[in-house]
N, C-alpha and C positions, 0 to 999 in steps of 0.2 A: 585879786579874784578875776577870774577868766569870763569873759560874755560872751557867752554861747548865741550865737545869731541864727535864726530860722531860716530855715531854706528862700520861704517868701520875700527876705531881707537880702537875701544873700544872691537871688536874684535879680530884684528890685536896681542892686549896685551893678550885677552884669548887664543890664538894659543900660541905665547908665553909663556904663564903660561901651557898651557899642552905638549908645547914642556920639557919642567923639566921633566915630567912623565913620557913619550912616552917611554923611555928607559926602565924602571923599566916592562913597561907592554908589551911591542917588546920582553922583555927579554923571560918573559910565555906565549907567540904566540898571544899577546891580541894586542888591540891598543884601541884610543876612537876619536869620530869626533864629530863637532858641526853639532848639526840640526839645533838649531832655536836660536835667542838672541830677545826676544820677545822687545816691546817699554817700559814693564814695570820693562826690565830687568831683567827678567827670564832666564837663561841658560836653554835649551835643551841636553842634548848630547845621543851619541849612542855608547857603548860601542861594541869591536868590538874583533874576533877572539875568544880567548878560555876566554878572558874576558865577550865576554855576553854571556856565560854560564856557567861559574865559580858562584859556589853556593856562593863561599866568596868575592863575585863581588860586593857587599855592602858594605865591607866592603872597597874593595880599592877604591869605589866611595867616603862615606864620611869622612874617613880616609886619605886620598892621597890627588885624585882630585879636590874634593869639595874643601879641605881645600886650596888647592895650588891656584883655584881660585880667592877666595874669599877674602884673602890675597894680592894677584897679581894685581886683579881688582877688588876693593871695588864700583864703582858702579854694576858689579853684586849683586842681591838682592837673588838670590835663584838656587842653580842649582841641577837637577835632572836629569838621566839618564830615555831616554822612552821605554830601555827595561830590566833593571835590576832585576833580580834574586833574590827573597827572600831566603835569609838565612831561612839555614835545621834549624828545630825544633827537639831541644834534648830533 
């Protein structure tokens, strides 16, 4: 039998899984917070402090966080930051 886990649950474990992070990015005066956990399971997040505006904020969204998510809670399907920084062009 399948356990259907509520959203509130299911977020509950994404706080958790960026609680691991939170240090790493408190460390560089950044932080990240959840906007939205859509019904289709989409993560939201907001990158925050000198992390959303760190040019190399890309890369510790899908290098770090994304992955720590995704990992943590496999029903996330997708997470993306809604104000992330494109990497400079060399």
């Amino acid at each position: 039998m399948r356990v259907i886990k509520t959203k509130a649950e299911i977020l509950a474990r994404i706080e958790m899984s960026l609680d691991t992070m939170r240090p790493y990015l408190k460390n560089d005066g950044g932080n990240v917070e959840v906007v939205e956990l859509t019904d289709d399971m989409n993560l939201k997040l907001r990158l925050l402090g000198n992390c959303g505006t760190c040019p190399q904020s890309i890369f510790t969204m899908k290098a770090g966080i994304e992955e720590a998510v995704l990992k943590s809670v496999p029903e996330v399907k997708n997470v993306e930051a809604v104000n992330l920084t494109e990497p400079p062009n060399f």
